[in-house]
C-alpha positions as CSV (number, residue, x, y, z in Angstrom):
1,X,0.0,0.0,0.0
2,X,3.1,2.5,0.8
3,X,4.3,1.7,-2.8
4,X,0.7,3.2,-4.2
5,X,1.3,6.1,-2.6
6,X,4.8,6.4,-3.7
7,X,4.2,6.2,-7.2
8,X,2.1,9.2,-7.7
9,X,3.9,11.9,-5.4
10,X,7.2,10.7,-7.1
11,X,5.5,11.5,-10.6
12,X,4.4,15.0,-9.1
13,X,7.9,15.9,-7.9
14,X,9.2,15.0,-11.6
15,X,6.8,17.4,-13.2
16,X,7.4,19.9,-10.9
17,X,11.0,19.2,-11.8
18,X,10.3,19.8,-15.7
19,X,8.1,22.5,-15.1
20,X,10.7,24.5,-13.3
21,X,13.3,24.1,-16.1
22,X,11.1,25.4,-18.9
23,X,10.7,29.1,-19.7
24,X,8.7,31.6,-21.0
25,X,11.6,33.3,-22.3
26,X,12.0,32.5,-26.4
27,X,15.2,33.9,-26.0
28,X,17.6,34.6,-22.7
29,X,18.9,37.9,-24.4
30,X,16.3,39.6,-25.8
31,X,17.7,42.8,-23.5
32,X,20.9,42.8,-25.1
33,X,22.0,46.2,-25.1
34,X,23.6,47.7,-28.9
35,X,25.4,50.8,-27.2
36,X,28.8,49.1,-27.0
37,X,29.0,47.5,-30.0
38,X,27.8,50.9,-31.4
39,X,30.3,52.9,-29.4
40,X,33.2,50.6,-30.9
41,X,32.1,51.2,-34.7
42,X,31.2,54.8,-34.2
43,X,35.3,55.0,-33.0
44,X,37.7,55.2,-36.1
45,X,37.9,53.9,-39.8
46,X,37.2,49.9,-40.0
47,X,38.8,47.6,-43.1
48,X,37.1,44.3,-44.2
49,X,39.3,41.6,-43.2
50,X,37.2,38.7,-44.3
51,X,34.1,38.2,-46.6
52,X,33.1,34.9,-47.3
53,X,30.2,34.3,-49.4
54,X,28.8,30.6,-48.6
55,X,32.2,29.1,-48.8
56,X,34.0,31.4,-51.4
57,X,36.7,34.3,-49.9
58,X,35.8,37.7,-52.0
59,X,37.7,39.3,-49.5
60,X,39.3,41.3,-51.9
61,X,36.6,42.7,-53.3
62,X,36.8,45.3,-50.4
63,X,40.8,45.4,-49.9
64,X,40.9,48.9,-50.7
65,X,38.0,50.8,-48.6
66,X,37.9,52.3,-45.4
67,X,34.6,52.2,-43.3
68,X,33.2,54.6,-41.8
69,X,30.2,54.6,-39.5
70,X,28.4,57.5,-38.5
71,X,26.8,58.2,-35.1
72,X,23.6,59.7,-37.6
73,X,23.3,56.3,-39.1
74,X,25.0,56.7,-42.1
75,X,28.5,54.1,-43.5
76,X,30.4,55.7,-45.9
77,X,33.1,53.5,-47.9
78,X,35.6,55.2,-49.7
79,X,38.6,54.9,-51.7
80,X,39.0,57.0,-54.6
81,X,35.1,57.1,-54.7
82,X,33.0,57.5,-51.7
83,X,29.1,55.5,-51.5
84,X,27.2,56.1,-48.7
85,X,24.8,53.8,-47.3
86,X,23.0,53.1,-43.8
87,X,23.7,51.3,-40.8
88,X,22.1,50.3,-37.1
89,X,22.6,47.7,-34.5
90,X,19.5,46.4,-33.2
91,X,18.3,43.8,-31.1
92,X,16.6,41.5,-33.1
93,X,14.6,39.3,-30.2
94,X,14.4,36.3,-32.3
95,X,15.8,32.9,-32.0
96,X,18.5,33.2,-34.8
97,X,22.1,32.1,-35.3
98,X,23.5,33.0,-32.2
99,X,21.4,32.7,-29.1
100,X,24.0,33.5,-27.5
101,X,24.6,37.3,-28.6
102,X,20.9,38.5,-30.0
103,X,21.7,42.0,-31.5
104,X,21.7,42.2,-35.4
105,X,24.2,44.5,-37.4
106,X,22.0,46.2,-40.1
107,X,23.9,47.2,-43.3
108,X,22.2,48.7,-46.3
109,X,23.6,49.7,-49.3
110,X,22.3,51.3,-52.7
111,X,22.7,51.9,-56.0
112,X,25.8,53.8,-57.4
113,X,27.2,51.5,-55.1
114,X,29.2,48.8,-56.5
115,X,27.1,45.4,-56.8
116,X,29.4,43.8,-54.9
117,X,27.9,46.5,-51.7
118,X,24.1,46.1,-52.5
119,X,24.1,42.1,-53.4
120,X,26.7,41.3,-50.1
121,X,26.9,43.4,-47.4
122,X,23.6,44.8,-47.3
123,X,21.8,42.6,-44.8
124,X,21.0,42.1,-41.3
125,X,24.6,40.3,-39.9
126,X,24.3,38.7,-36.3
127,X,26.7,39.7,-34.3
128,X,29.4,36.7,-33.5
129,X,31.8,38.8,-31.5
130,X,33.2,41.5,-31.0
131,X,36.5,44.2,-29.4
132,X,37.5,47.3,-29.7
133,X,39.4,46.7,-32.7
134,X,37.1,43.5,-34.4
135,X,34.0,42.6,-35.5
136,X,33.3,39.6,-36.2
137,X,29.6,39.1,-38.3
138,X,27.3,36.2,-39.7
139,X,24.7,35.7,-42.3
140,X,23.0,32.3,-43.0
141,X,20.7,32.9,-46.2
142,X,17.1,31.6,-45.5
143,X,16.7,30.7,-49.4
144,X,19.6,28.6,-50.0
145,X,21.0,27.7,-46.3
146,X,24.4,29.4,-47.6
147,X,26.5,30.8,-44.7
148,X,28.3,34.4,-45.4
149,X,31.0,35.3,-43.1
150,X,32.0,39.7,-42.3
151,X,34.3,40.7,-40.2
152,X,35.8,44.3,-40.2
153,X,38.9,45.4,-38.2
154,X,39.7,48.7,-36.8
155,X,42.3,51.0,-38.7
């Protein structure tokens, strides 16, 4: 007869168990705050160390610009010719490639601008990592799965 009663309060403290590990929390940093990532980029001229478009390096596509990034929103790349375009860090609250880190880099990009700008970098980047010097960015494509790889690096 003890073994009756056993059974069902055992069973209660395992759901209260599981109960207590779930969440209503989609994502554990959806209060990620974008002001020191957007201190960092607003500080100097940035280079584009490594682009890597699902696999291929077309790094060198952007060996010769510098980077800038406005505290108005607006990225400028220039070499001999300047194009402007926009850019924001936001906190994307979604469950995305990084759980880990949930702010997006946002980087748009229009015509004059070279193809390679509007096709490549324009997009909303998850943020991987970054320093005071780095920033590390990823993009997996939700059409064809391909993963695209950013990172700029302080001047």
């Amino acid at each position: 007869m003890k073994k009756l009663k056993l059974i069902p309060l055992l069973a209660l403290v395992f759901l209260l168990n599981v109960a207590s590990m779930c969440s209503n929390d989609d994502n554990s940093n959806s209060s990620a705050d974008p002001t020191p990532v957007i201190n960092t980029v607003t500080s100097g001229t940035w280079r584009i160390t490594l682009y890597e478009d699902n696999g291929v390096d077309e790094t060198t596509n952007y060996s010769n610009y510098n980077f800038t990034f406005n505290s108005n929103g607006v990225l400028t790349a220039a070499n001999t010719t300047s194009y402007n375009g926009t850019w924001s860090v936001t906190t994307s609250n979604s469950a995305d490639d990084n759980p880990d880190n949930d702010l997006d880099f946002n980087i748009a990009f229009t015509a004059p601008a070279p193809i390679t700008f509007t096709d490549d970098l324009t997009d909303d980047w998850e943020i991987v990592s970054y320093t005071a010097t780095k920033i590390e960015l990823i993009d997996v494509s939700g059409g064809n799965g391909g993963t695209d790889y950013l990172t700029f690096e302080k001047n």
